[in-house]
MDTraj code that builds the backbone (N, CA, C; nanometers):
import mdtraj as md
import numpy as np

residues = "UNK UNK UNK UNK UNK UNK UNK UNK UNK UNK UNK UNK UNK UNK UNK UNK UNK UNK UNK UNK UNK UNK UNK UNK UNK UNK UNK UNK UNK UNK UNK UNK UNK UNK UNK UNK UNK UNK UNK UNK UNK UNK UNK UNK UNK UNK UNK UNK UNK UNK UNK UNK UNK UNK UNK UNK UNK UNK UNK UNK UNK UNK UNK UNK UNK UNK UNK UNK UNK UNK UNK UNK UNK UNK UNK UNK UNK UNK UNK UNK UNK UNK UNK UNK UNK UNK UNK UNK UNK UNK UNK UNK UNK UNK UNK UNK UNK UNK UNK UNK UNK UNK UNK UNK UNK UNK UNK UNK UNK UNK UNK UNK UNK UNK UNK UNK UNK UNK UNK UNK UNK UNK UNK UNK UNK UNK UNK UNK UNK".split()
xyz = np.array([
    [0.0793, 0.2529, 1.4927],
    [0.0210, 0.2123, 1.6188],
    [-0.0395, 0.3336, 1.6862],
    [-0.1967, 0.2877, 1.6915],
    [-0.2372, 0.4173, 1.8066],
    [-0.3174, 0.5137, 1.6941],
    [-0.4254, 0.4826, 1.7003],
    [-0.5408, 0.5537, 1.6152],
    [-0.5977, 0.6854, 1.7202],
    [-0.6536, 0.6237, 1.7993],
    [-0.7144, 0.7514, 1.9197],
    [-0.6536, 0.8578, 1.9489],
    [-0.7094, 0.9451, 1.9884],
    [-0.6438, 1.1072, 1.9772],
    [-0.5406, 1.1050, 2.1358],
    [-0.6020, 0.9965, 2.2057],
    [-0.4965, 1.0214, 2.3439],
    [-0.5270, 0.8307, 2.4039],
    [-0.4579, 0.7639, 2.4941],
    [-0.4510, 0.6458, 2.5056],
    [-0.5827, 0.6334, 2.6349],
    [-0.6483, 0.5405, 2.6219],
    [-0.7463, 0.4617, 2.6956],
    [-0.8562, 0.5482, 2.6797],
    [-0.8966, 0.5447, 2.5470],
    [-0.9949, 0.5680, 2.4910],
    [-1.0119, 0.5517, 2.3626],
    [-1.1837, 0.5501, 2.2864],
    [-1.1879, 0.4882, 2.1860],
    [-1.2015, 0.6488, 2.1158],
    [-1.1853, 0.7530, 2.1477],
    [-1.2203, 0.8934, 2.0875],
    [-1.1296, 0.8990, 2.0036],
    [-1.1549, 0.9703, 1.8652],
    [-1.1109, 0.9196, 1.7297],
    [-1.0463, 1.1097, 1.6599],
    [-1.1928, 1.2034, 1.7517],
    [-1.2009, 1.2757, 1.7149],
    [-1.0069, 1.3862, 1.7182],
    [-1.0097, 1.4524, 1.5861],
    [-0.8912, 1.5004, 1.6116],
    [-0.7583, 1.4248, 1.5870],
    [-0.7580, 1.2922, 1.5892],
    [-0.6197, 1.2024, 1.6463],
    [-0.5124, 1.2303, 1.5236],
    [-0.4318, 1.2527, 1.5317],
    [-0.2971, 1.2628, 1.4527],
    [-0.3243, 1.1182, 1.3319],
    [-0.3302, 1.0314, 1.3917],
    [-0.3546, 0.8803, 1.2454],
    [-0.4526, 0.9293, 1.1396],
    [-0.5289, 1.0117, 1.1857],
    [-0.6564, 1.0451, 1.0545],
    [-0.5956, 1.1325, 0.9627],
    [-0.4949, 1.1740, 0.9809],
    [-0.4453, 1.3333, 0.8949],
    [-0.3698, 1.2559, 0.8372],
    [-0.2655, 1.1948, 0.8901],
    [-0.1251, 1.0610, 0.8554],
    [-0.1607, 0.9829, 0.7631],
    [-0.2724, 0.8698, 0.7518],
    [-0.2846, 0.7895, 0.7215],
    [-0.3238, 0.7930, 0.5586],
    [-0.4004, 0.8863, 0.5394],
    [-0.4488, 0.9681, 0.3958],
    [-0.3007, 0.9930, 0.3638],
    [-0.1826, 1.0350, 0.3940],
    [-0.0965, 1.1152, 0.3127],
    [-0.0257, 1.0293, 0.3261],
    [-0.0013, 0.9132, 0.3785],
    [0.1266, 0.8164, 0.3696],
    [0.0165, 0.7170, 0.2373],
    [-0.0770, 0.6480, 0.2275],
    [-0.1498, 0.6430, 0.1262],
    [-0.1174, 0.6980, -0.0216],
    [-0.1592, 0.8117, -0.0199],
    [-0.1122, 0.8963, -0.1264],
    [0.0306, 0.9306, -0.1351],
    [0.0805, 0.9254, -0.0752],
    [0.2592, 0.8462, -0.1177],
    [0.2986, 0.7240, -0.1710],
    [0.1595, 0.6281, -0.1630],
    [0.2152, 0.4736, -0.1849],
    [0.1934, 0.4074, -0.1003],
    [0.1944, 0.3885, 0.0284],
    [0.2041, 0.3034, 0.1273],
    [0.0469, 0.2282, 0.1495],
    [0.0421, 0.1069, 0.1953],
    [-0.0572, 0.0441, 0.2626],
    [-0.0072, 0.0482, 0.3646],
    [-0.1259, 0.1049, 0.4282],
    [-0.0973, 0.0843, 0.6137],
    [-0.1486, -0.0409, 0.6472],
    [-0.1244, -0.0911, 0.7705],
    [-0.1608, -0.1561, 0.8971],
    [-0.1975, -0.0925, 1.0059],
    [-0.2765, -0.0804, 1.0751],
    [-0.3296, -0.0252, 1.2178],
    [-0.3345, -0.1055, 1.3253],
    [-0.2994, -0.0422, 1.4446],
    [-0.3283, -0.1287, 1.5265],
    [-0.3466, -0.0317, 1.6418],
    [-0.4713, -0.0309, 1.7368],
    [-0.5155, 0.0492, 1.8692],
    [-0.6489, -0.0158, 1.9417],
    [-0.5712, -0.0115, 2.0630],
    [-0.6477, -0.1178, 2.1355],
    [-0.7978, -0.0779, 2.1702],
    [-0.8504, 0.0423, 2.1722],
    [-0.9807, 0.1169, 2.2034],
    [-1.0444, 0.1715, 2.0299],
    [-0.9717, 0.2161, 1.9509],
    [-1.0126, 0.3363, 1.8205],
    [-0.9989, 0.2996, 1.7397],
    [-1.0188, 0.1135, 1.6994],
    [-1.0272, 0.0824, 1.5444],
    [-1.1190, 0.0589, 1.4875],
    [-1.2542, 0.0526, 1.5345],
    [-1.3967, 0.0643, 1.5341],
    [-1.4751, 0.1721, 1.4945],
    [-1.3748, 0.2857, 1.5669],
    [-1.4446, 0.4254, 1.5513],
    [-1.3564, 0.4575, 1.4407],
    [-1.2553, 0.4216, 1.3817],
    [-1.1102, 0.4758, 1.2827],
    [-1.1953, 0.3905, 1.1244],
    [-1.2445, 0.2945, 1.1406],
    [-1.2602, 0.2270, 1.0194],
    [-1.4120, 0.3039, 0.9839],
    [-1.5114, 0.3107, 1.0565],
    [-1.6130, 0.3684, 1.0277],
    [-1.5926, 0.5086, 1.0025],
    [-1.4765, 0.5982, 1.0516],
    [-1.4224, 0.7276, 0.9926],
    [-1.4135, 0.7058, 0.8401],
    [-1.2857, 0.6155, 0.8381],
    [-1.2539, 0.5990, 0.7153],
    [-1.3665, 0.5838, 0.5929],
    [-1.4226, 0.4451, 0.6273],
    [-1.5356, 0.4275, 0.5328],
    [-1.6656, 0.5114, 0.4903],
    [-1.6380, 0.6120, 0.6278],
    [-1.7642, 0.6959, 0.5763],
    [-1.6989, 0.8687, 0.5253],
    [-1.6027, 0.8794, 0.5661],
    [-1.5310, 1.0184, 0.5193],
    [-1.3990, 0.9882, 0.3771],
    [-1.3610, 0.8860, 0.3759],
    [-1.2615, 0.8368, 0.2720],
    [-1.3322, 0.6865, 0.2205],
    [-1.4429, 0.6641, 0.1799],
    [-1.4066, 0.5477, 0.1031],
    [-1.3410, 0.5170, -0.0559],
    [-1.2838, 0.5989, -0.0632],
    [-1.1663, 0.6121, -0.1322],
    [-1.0146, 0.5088, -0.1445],
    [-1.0047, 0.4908, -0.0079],
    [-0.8943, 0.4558, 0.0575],
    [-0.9519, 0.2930, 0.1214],
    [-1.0336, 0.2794, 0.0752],
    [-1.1054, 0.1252, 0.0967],
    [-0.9699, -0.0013, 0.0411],
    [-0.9322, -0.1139, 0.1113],
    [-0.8034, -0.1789, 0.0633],
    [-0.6633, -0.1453, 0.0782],
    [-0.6721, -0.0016, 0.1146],
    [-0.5625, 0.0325, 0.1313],
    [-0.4765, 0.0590, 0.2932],
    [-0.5930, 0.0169, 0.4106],
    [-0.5870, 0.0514, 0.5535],
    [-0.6556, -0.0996, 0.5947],
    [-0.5567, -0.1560, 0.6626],
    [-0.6065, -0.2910, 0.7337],
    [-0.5788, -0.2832, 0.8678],
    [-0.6669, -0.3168, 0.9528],
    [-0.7082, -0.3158, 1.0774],
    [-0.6685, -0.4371, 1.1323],
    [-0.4984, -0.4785, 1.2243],
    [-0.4829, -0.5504, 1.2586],
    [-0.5586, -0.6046, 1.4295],
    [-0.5185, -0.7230, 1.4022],
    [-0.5989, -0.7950, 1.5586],
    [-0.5018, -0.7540, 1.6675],
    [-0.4036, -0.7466, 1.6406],
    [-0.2574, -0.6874, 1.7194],
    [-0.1587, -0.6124, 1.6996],
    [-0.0720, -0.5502, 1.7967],
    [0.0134, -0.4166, 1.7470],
    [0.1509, -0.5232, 1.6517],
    [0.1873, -0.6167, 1.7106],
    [0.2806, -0.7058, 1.6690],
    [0.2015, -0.7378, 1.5049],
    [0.1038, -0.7890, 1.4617],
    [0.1187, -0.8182, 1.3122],
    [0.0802, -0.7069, 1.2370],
    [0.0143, -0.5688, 1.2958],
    [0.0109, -0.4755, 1.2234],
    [0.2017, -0.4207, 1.1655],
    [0.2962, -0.5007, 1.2516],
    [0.4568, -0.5010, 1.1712],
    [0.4907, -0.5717, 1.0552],
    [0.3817, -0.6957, 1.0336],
    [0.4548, -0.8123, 0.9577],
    [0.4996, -0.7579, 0.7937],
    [0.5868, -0.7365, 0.8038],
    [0.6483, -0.7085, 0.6149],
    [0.5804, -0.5685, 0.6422],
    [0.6571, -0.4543, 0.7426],
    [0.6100, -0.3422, 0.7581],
    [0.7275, -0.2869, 0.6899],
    [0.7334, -0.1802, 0.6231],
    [0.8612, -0.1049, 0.6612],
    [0.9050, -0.0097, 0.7390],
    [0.8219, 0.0006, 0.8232],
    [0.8318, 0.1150, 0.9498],
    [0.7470, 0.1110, 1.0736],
    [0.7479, 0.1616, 1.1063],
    [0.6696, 0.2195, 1.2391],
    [0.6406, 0.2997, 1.2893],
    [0.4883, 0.3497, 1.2687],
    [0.4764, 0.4559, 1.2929],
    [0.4070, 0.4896, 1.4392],
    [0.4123, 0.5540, 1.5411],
    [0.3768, 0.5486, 1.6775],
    [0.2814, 0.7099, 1.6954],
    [0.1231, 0.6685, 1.7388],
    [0.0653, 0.7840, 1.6758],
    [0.0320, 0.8597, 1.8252],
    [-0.0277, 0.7278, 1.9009],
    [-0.0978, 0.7538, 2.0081],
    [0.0278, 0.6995, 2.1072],
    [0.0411, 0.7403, 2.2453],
    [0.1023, 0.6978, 2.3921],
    [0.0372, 0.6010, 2.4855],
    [-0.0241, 0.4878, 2.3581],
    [-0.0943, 0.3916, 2.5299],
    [0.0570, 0.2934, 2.5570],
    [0.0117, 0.2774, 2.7218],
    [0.0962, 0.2259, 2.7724],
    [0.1329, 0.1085, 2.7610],
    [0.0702, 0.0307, 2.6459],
    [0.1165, -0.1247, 2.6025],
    [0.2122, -0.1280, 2.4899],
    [0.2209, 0.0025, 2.4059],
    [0.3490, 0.0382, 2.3361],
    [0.4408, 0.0998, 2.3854],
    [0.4539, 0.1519, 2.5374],
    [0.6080, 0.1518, 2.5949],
    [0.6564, 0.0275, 2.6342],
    [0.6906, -0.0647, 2.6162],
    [0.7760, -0.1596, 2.6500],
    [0.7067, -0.2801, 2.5878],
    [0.7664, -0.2813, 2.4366],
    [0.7166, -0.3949, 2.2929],
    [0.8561, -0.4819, 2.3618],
    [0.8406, -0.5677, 2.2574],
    [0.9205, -0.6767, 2.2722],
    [1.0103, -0.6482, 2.1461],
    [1.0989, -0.5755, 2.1659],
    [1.2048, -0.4974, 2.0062],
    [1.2190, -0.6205, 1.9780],
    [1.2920, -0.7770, 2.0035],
    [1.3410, -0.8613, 1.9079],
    [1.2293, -0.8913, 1.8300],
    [1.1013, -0.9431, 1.8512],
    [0.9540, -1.0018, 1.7846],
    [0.9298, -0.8823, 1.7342],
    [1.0301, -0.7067, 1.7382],
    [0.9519, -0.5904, 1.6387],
    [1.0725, -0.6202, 1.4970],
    [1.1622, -0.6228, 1.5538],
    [1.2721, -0.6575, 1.4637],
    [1.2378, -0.7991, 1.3537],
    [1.2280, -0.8465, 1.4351],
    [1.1562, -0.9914, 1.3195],
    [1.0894, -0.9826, 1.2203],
    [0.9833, -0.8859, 1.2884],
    [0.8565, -0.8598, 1.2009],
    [0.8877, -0.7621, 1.0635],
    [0.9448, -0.6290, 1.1366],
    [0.9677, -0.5233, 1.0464],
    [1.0392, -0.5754, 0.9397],
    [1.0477, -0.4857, 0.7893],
    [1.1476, -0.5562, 0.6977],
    [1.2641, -0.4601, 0.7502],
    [1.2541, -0.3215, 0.7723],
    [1.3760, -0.2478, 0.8338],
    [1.3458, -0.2107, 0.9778],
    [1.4165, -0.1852, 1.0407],
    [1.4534, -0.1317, 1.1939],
    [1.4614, 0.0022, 1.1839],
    [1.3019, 0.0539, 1.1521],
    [1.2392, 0.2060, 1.1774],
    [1.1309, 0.2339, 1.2441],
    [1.1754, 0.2967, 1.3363],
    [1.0806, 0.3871, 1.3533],
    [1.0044, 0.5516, 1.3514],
    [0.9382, 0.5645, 1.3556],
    [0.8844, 0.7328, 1.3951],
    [0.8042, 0.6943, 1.4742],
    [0.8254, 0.7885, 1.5636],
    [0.7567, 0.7902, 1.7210],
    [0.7574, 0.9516, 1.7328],
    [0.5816, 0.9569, 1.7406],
    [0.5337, 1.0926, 1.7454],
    [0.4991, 1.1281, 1.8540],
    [0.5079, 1.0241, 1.9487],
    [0.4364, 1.0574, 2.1039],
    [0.6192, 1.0566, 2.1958],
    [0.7471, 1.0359, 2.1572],
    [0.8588, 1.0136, 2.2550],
    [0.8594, 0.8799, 2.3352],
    [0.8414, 0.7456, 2.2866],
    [0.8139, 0.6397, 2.3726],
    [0.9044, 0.6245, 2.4307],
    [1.0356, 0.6037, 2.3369],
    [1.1423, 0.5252, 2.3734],
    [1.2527, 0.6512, 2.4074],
    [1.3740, 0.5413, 2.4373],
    [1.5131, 0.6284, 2.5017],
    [1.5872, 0.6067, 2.3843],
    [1.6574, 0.7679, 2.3329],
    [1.7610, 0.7459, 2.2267],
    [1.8567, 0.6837, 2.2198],
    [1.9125, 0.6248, 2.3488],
    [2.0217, 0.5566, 2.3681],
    [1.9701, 0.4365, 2.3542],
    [1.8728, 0.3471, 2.4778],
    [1.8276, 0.2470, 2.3730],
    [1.8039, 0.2028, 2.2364],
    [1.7218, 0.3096, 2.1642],
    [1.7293, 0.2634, 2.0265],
    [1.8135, 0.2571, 1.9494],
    [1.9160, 0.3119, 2.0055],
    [2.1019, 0.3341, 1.8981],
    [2.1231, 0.2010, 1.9449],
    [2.1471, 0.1888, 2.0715],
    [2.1885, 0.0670, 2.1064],
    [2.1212, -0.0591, 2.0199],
    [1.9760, -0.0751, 1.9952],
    [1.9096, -0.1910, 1.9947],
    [1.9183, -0.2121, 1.7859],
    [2.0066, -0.1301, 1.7491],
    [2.0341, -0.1049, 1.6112],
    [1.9246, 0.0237, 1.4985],
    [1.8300, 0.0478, 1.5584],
    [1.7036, 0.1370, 1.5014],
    [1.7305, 0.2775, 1.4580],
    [1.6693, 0.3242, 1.3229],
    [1.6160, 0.4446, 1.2840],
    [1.5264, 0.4737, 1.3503],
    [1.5784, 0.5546, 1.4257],
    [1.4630, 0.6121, 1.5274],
    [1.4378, 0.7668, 1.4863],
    [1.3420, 0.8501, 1.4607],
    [1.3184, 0.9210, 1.4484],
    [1.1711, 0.9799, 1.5340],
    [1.2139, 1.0615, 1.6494],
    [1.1249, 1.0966, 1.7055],
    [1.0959, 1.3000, 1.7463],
    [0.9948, 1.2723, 1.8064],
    [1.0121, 1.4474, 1.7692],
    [1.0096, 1.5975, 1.8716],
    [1.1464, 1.6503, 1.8251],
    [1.2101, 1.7395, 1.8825],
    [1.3233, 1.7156, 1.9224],
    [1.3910, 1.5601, 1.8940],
    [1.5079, 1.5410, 1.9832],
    [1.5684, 1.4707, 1.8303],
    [1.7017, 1.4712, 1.8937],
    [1.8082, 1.3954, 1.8006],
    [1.7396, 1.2615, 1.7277],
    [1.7603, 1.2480, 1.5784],
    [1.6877, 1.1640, 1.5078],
    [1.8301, 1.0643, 1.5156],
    [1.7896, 0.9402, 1.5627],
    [1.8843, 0.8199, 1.5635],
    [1.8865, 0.7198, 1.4689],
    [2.0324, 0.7460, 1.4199],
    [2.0640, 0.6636, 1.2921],
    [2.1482, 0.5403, 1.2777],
    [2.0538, 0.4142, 1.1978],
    [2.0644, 0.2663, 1.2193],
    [2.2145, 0.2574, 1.2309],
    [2.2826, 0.1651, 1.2801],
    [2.4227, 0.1491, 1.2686],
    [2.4488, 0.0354, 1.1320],
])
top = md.Topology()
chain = top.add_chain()
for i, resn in enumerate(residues, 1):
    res = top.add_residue(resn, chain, resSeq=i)
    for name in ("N", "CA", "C"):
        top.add_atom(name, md.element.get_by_symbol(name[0]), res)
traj = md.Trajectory(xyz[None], top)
């Protein structure tokens, strides 16, 4: 979640998902995307600097089905419609209760509490119960 280099904007340039997205790829993974301003400017990146990686990056209509049969979560950008998701409809979706959160969304105690691999950065990485 969160293509754009900073939230409420469609600016692409720089953003942490462009560096990410190539190397979780080349690990194996198909991504899902989802950003409410930078998936326009993220797919025309892609297709014109990686079409390589064509099939392997799908551009969801929403942050909720960019989860469906996810195994994680990855949190790139800080817009303010991914601080306060609806964890049970993330839980549903996800196949595990992970996240990485690169921007600090959430509270470590919440996410221990709410059952989640939380792994976020600089602070205590929280482990599923």
């Amino acid at each position: 979640m969160g293509l754009s280099f900073k939230p409420n904007t469609d600016d692409i340039r720089e953003a942490p998902a462009l560096y990410i997205i190539p190397k979780l790829i080349e690990a194996g993974a198909r991504v899902a995307c989802y950003d409410p301003e930078g998936m326009r400017n993220t797919e025309a990146y892609f297709r014109q600097m990686h079409p390589e990686l064509e099939g392997h990056i799908e551009f969801s209509a929403t942050a909720y089905q960019a989860l469906d049969e996810a195994d994680a979560l990855a949190i790139c950008t800080e817009w303010s419609i991914f601080r306060t998701p609806d964890f049970d409809d993330m839980a549903r979706r996800l196949k595990s209760k992970i996240i990485f959160d690169g921007r600090n969304l959430f509270e470590l105690n919440q996410m221990q509490d709410l059952g989640y691999h939380y792994n976020s950065i600089g602070r205590k990485t929280v482990l599923q119960a």
